[in-house]
C-alpha positions in Angstrom: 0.0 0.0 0.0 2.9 2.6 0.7 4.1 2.0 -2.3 1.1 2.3 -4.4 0.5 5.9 -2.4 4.1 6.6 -3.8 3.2 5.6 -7.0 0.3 7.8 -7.3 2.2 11.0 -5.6 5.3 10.5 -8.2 2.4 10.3 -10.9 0.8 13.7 -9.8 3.9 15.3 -9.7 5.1 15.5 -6.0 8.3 14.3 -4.2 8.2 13.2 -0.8 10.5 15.0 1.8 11.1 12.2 4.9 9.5 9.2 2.5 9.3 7.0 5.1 7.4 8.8 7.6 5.2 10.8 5.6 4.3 6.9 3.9 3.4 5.6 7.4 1.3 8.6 7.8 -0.4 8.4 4.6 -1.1 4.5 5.1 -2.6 5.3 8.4 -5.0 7.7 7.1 -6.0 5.0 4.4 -6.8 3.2 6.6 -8.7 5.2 9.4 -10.8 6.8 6.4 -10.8 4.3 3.6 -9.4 5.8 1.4 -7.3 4.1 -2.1 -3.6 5.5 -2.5 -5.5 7.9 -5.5 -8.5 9.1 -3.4 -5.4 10.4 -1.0 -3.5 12.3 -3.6 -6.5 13.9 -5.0 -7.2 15.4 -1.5 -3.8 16.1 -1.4 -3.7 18.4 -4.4 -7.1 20.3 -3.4 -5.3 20.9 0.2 -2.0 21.7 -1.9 -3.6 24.1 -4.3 -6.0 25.7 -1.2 -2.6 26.5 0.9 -1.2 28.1 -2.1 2.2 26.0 -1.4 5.2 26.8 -3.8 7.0 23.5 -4.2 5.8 20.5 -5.7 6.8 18.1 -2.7 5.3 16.7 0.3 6.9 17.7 3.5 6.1 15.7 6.6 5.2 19.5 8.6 2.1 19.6 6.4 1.0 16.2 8.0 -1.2 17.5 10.3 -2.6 20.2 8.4 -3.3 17.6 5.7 -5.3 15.4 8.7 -7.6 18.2 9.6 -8.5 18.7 5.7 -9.1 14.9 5.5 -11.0 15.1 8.5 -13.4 18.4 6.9 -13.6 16.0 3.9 -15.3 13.5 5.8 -17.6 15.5 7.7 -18.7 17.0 4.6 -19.7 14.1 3.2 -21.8 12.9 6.2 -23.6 16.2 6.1 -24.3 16.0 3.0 -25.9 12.2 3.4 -27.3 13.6 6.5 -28.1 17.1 6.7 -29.8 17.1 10.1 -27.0 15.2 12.0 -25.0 17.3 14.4 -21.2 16.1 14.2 -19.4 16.6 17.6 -15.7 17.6 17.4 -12.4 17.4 19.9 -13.4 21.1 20.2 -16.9 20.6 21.5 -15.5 17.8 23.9 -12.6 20.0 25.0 -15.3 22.8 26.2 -17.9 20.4 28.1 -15.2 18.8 29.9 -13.3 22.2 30.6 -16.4 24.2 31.4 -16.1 26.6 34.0 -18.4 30.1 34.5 -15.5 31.9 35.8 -12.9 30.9 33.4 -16.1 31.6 30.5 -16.3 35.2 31.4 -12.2 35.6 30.6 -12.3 33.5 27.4 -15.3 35.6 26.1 -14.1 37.8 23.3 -15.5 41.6 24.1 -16.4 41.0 27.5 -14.8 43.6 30.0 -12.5 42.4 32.6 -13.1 44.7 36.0 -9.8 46.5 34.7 -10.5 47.4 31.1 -14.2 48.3 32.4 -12.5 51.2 34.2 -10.2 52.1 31.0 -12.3 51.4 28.3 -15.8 52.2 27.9 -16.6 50.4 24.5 -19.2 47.6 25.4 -18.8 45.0 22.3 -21.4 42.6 23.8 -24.5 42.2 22.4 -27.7 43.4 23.0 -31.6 42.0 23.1 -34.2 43.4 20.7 -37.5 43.6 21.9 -38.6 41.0 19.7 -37.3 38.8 22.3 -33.2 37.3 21.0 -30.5 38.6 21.3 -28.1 39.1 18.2 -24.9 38.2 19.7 -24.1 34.9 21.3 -25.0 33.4 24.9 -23.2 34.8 27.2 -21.6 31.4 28.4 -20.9 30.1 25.4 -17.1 30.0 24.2 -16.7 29.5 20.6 -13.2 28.1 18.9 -13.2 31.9 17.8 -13.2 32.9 21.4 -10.6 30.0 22.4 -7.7 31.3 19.9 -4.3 32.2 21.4 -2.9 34.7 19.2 -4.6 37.5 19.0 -3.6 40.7 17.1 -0.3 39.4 15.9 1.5 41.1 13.1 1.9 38.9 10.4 3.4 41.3 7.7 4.8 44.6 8.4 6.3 47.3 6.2 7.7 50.3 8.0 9.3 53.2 5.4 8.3 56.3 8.1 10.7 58.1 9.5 13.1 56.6 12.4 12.0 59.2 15.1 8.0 57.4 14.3 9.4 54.3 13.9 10.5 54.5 18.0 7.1 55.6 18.7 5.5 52.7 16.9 7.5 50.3 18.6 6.8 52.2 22.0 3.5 51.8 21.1 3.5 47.9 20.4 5.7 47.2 22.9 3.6 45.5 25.9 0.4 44.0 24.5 -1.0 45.6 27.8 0.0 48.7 28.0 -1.4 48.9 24.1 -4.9 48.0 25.7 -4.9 50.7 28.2 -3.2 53.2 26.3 -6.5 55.1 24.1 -5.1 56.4 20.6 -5.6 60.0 20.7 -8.3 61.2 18.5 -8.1 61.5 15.0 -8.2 64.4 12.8 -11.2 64.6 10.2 -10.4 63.5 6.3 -12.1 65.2 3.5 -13.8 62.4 1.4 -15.1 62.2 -2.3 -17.1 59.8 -3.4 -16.5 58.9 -7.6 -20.2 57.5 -8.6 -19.6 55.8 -11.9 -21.7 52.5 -11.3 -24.9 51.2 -11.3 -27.6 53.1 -8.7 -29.5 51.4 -6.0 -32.7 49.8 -6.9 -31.7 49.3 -10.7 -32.8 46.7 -13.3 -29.8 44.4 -14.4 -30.2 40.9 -16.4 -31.0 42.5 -19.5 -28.0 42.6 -21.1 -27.7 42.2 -24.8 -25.1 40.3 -27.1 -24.7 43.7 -28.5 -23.6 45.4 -25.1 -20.5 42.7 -24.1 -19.9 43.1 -28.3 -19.5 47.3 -27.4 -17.7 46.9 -24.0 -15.1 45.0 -25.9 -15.0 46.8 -29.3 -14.2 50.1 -26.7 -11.6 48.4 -24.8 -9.6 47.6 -27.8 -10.2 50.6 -28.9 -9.1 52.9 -26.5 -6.2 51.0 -26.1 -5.1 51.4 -29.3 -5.8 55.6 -29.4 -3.6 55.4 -26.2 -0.6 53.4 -28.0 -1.0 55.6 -30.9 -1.4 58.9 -29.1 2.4 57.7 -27.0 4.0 58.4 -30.8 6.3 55.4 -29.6 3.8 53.1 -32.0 3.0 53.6 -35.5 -0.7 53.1 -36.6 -2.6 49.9 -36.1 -3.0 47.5 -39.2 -5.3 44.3 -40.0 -3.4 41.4 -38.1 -4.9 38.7 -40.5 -3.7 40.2 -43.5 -0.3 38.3 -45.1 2.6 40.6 -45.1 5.8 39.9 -45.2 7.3 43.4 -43.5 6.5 44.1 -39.6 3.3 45.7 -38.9 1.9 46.7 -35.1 -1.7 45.4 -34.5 -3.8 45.7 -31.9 -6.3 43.3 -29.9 -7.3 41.0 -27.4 -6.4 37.7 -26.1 -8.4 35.1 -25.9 -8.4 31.2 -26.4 -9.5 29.5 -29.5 -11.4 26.7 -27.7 -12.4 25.7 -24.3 -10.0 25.4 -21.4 -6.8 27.3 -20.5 -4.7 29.0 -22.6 -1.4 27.4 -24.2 1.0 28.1 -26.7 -0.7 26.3 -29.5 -3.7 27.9 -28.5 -3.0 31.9 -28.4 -5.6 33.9 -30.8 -5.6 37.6 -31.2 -8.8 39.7 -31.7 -8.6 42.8 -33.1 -11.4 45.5 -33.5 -13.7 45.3 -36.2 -12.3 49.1 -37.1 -8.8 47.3 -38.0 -9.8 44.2 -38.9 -13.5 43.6 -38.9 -13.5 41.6 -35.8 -11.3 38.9 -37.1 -9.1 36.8 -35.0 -5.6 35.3 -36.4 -3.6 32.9 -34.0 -0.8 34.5 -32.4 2.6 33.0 -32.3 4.9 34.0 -29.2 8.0 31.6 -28.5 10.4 34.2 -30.2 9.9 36.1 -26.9 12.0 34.9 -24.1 9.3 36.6 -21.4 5.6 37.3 -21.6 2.6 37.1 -19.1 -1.3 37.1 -20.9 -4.5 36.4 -20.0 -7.9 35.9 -21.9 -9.1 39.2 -22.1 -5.8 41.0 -22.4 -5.3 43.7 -24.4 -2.2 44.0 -26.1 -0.3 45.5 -28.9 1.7 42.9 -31.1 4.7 43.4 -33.1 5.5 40.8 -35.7 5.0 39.2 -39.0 2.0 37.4 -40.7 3.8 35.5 -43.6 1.0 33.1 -44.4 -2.3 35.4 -43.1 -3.0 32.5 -40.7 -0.3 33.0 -37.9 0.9 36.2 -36.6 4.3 35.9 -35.5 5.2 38.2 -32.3 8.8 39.9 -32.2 7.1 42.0 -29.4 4.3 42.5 -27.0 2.9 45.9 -25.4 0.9 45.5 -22.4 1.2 48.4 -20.4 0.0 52.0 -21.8 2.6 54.7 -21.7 0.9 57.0 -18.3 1.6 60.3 -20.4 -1.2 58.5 -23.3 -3.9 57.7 -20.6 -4.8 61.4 -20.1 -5.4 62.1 -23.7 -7.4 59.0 -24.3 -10.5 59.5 -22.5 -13.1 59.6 -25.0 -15.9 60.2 -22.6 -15.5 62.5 -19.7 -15.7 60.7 -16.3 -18.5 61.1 -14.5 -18.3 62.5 -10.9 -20.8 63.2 -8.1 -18.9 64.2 -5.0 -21.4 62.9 -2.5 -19.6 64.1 0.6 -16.7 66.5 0.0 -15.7 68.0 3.7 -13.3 70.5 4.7 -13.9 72.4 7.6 -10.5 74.0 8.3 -7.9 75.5 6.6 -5.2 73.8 8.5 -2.5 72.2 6.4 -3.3 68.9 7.5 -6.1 68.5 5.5 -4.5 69.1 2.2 -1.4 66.9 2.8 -1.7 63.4 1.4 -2.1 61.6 4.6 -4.5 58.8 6.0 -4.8 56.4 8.8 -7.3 53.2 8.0 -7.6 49.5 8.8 -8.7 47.7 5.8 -10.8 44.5 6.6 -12.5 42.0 3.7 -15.4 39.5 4.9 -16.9 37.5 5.8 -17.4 39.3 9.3 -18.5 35.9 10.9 -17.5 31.8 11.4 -18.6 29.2 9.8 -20.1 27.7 12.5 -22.2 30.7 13.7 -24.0 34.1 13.2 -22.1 36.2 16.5 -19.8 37.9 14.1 -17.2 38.2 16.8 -14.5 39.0 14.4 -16.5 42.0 13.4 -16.7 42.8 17.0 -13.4 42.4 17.8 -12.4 44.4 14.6 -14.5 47.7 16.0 -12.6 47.1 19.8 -9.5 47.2 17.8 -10.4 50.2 15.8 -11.7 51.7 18.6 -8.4 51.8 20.6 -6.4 53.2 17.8 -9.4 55.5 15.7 -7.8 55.8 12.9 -9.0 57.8 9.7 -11.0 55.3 8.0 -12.3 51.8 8.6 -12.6 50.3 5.0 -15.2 47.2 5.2 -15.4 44.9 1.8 -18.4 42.3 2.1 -19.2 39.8 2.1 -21.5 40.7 5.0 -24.1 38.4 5.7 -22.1 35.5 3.5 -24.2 33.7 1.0 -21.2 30.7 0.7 -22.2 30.5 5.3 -23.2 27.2 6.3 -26.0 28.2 8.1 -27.4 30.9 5.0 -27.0 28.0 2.4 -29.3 25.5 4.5 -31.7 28.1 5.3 -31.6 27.8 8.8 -31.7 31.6 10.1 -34.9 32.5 11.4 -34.1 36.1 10.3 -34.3 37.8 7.3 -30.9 38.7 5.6 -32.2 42.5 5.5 -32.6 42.0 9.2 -29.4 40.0 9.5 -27.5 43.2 7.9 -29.0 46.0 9.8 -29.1 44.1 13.2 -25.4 42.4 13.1 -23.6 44.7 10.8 -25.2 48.3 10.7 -26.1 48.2 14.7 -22.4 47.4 15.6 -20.8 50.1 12.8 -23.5 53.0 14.3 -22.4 51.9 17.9 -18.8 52.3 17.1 -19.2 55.6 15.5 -21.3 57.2 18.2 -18.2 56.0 20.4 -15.3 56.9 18.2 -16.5 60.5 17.7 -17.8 62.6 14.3 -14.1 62.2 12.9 -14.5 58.9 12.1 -15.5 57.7 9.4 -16.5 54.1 7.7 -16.7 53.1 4.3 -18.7 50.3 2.9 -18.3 48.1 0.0 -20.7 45.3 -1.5 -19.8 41.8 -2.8 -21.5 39.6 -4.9 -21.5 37.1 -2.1 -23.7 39.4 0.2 -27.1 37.5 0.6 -29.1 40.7 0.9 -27.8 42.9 -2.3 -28.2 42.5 -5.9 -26.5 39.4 -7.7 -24.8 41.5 -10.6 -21.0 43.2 -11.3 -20.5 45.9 -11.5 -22.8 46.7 -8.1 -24.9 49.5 -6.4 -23.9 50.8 -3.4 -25.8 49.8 -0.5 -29.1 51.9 0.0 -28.5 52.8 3.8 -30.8 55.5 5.4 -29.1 56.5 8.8 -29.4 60.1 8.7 -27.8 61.5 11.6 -24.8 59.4 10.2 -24.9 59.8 6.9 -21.7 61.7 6.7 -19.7 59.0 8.3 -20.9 55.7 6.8 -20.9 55.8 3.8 -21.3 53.5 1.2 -19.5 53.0 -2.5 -20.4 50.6 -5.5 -18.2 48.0 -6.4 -16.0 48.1 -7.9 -15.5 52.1 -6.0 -13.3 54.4 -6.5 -12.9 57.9 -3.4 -10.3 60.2 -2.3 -9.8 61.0 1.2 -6.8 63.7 2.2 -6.5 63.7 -1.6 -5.6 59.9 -1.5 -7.1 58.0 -4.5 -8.2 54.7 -3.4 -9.6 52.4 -5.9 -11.6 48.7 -4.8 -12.9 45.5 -5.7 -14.5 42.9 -3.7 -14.4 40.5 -6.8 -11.9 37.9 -6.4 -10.1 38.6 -9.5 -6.4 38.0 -8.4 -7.1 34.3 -7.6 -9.1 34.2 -11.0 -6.4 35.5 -13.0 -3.7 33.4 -11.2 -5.9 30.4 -12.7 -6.4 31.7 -16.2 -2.7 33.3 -16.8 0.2 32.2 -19.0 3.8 33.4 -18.8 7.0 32.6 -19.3 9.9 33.7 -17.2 13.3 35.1 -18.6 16.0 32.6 -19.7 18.6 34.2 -16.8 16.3 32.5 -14.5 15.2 36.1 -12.6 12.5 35.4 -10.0 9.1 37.1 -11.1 6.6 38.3 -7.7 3.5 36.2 -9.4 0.8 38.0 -7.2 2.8 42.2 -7.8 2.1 40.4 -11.9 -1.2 40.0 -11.5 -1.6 43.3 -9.7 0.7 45.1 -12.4 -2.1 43.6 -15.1 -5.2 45.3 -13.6 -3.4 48.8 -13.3 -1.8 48.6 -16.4 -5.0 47.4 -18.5 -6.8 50.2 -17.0 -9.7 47.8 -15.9 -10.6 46.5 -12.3 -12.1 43.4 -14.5 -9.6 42.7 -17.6 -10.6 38.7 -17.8 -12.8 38.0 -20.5 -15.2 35.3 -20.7 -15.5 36.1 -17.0 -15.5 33.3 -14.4 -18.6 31.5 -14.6 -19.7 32.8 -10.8 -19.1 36.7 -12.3 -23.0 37.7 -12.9 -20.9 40.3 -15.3 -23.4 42.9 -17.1 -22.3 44.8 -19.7 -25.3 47.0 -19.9 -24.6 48.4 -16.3 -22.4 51.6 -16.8 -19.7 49.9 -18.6 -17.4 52.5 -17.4 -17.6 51.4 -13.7 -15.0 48.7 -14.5 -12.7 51.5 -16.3 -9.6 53.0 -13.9 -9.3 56.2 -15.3 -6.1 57.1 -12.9 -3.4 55.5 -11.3 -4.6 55.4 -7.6 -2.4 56.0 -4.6 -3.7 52.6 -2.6 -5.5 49.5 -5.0 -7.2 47.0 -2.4 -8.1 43.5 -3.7 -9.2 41.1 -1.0 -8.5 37.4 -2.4 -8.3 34.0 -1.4 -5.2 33.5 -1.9 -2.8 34.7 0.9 -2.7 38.2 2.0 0.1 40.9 0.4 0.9 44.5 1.0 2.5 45.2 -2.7 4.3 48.5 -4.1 3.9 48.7 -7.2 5.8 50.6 -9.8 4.9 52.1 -13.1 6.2 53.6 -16.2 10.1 54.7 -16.9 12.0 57.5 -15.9 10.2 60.9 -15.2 6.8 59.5 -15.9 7.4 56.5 -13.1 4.4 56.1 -10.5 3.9 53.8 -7.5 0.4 52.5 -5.6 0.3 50.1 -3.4 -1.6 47.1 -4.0 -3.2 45.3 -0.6 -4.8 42.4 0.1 -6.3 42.3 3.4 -7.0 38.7 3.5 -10.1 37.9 4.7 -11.3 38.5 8.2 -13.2 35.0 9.5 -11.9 32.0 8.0 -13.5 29.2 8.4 -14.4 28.6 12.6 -11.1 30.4 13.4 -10.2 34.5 12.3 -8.0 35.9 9.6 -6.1 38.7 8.7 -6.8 42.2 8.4 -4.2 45.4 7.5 -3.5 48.5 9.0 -1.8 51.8 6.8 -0.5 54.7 8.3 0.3 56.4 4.5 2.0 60.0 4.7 1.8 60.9 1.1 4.0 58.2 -1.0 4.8 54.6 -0.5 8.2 55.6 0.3 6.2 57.2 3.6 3.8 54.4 5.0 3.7 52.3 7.1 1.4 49.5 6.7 0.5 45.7 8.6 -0.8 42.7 8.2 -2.5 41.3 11.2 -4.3 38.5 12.5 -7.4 39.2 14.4 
């Protein structure tokens, strides 16, 4: 049997670190969960691909991880077989046996000892409705959530500020305690505008026409090639599928000429149907020692087409020179400037500064409806008030265990206003009129509209209005003068799976995830991936331009699933060379345990932030 299971690992691809114990490991799970030597390497490659590991070997410190995977596996399956059958875990065990009322009321996440009572007066436990529940949980229960160990450890940290800030940061982190009882002082207020270029609240969508995703497209390539042009470093497009035997420059997009992923013998080019009437001519790339494309890629080409059936690339443009962008834009963007605030003259408002903590959902575990990450978050925020609290949905998950059975006894209206909009409005009445919060949608949220790009949310607190405020998605705002651009789609891990490139022949390491971030900016699109993912409810009818970046933005966040980044990204050549730094949060709840979120202190340049990764 071990050697079958080696068999089958050497077959997928994988080499085994310490053979012999990882085999005795592997034949032990065979046999616990009867499983063949190929049912155990097929879990292994999910578990492999859903850790995002770099090498293609087996080490024996991923045993145990691989076990509690295994172990998921199975309970899945009996759930499914038997929905209504409760499965009791070590955990649940662990917390009968250990029960205790006092030790409960220090394990509970939020609850007050007698000490922080007396130094901090934010009350993060829930509270009843009249209706007769309460939202939060019971107030003896201790969740795995409320069991974790490490709690606000900094997972990824860059630190560019100056040294004398740099000593107070570390002042500042130095005892966990003294952090707890030492209140941030309060923050200063932040001008913020609000760019309104997608759909609006309580719009029709799924009427999208074959016409509308053939005129996104047709513009894309378009403007794209009035943006090469207009750089006077290209000379004017021609018809890609015409034979020629001299060089020409073409314009169009990549996409695939069948089914599946890309490869080389599968590369076509589309060009407009100004230059070519819409045609599409397969594209030839292995004279280039590097490249990186994607279906939906727009691209100039260099090369020859000797035959008319096969374009032959000497060179391919992907990013447009910055000094073309401005002149491009066909259409003027469209700006409403729903909330544009400054009350002072002081200098500090017009200096690019801001202070946020950035935090992606879901806000909540998978094995219950407390949200105490979410609470936890605004205790945190609450200590150190900072600027802006960035939160990207999902908020009431539609992928939750508990949503997808239909076992809530709430409404997911109610579910967002009672668990998501209560806490935010408590935390603001707390933190002062300075602060202020900023919501985005995702397609995941169970109580908004299933379509991309998305309305804002349609929120009517009215004395608040000024400080929660919410933007479509994806949303673009300024705040100090700080562009900030966002998407809650997840199209960095979608990308990853659809992208083709080929490194340089020196062997120079290429940052995959600064790639894929590099392709978004540079092709001017927070969605460049055409067809889109088959979960992407993508309407091409909805304001079009909401998917356009029409400027380089100082901060780019992109929650994902894969693992969290803080990126800086640089752009262009010489005088016209820009930076924005790319962040992926991570996301805040995963699974029944917490995540990640990230904290940016950002003074006016990259080269002036500092900015955290940190696990709740």
């Amino acid at each position: 049997m071990e050697e079958e299971i080696k068999a089958e690992f050497k077959r997928s691809g994988f080499a085994l670190d310490d053979e012999e114990e990882i085999l005795k490991k592997c034949l032990t799970f065979c046999i616990n969960y009867n499983l063949k030597s190929s049912d155990l390497v097929t879990s292994w490659e999910v578990y492999y691909l859903n850790r995002q590991l770099d090498e293609s070997t087996v080490r024996n410190a991923e045993m145990d991880g691989f076990l509690v995977h295994l172990q998921n596996e199975q309970k899945e399956a009996v759930v499914k077989e038997e929905p209504n059958l409760y499965i009791y875990s070590s955990k649940d065990v662990d917390m009968i046996l250990n029960y205790d009322e006092e030790d409960m009321k220090e394990e509970i996440p939020g609850t007050p000892t007698d000490k922080s009572l007396k130094l901090n007066s934010f009350d993060s436990t829930p509270k009843s409705y009249g209706n007769g529940y309460s939202s939060g949980k019971p107030s003896k229960l201790v969740t795995p959530f409320g069991r974790r160990t490490d709690k606000f450890v900094v997972k990824f940290n860059i630190n560019s500020l100056p040294v004398v800030e740099n000593n107070d940061g570390e002042h500042d982190h130095g005892n966990l305690e003294d952090e707890i009882i030492k209140r941030a002082p309060p923050c200063k207020k932040c001008s913020l505008m609000v760019h309104r270029l997608g759909p609006e609240p309580g719009c029709r969508f799924m009427y999208d026409r074959i016409e509308d995703r053939f005129n996104a497209l047709e513009n894309r390539i378009r403007k794209h090639a009035t943006a090469l042009c207009a750089s006077g470093l290209y000379e004017e497009p021609m018809d890609p599928t015409v034979a020629s035997q001299r060089n020409i420059f073409a314009v169009g997009m990549i996409c695939c000429d069948g089914e599946g992923r890309l490869n080389e013998k599968s590369i076509m080019l589309q060009s407009s149907v100004e230059h070519s009437g819409g045609r599409n001519v397969r594209l030839e790339l292995h004279n280039l020692s590097q490249f990186s494309i994607f279906p939906g890629q727009i691209v100039g080409i260099e090369g020859q087409n000797p035959s008319g059936h096969c374009l032959i690339a000497s060179k391919l443009v992907d990013p447009v020179p910055l000094s073309a962008t401005a002149a491009v834009n066909q259409h003027p963007t469209k700006k409403q400037a729903l909330d544009l605030v400054v009350e002072s003259t002081d200098s500090s408002y017009v200096q690019k500064e801001i202070s946020a903590l950035i935090a992606s959902g879901p806000f909540t575990t998978t094995d219950n409806l407390f949200f105490e990450p979410l609470t936890e978050l605004l205790a945190y925020a609450s200590r150190k008030l900072p600027q802006l609290l960035v939160l990207m949905g999902p908020f009431v998950d539609s992928e939750h265990p508990e949503i997808k059975k239909g076992a809530v006894d709430r409404s997911f209206d109610e579910l967002f206003s009672q668990e998501i909009l209560r806490r935010l409005q408590e935390h603001v009445e707390y933190a002062g009129s300075d602060v202020r919060v900023i919501l985005v949608p995702s397609i995941r949220d169970a109580q908004h509209d299933f379509v991309f790009p998305q309305p804002a949310f349609d929120i009517h607190l009215p004395n608040l209005k000024h400080q929660i405020t919410s933007l479509t998605n994806p949303g673009n705002f300024e705040a100090n003068q700080v562009k900030v651009g966002c998407c809650t789609v997840d199209i960095l891990k979608q990308m990853s799976g659809e992208e083709m490139s080929r490194n340089p022949i020196d062997g120079t390491p290429s940052d995959r995830m600064s790639r894929l971030a590099n392709h978004i900016i540079s092709q001017r699109s927070f969605y460049p991936l055409y067809p889109p993912a088959e979960d992407i409810p993508l309407d091409s009818s909805l304001a079009p331009e909401a998917l356009d970046i029409t400027s380089i933005p100082d901060i780019l966040i992109l929650p994902s699933d894969v693992k969290y980044f803080i990126k800086v990204l640089t752009l262009g050549e010489g005088e016209e060379q820009r930076k924005c730094i790319c962040i992926n949060p991570g996301r805040l709840a995963k699974g029944e345990g917490g995540g990640t979120f990230a904290e940016l202190n950002y003074q006016g340049s990259p080269d002036k932030m500092k900015a955290s990764i940190i696990g709740i």
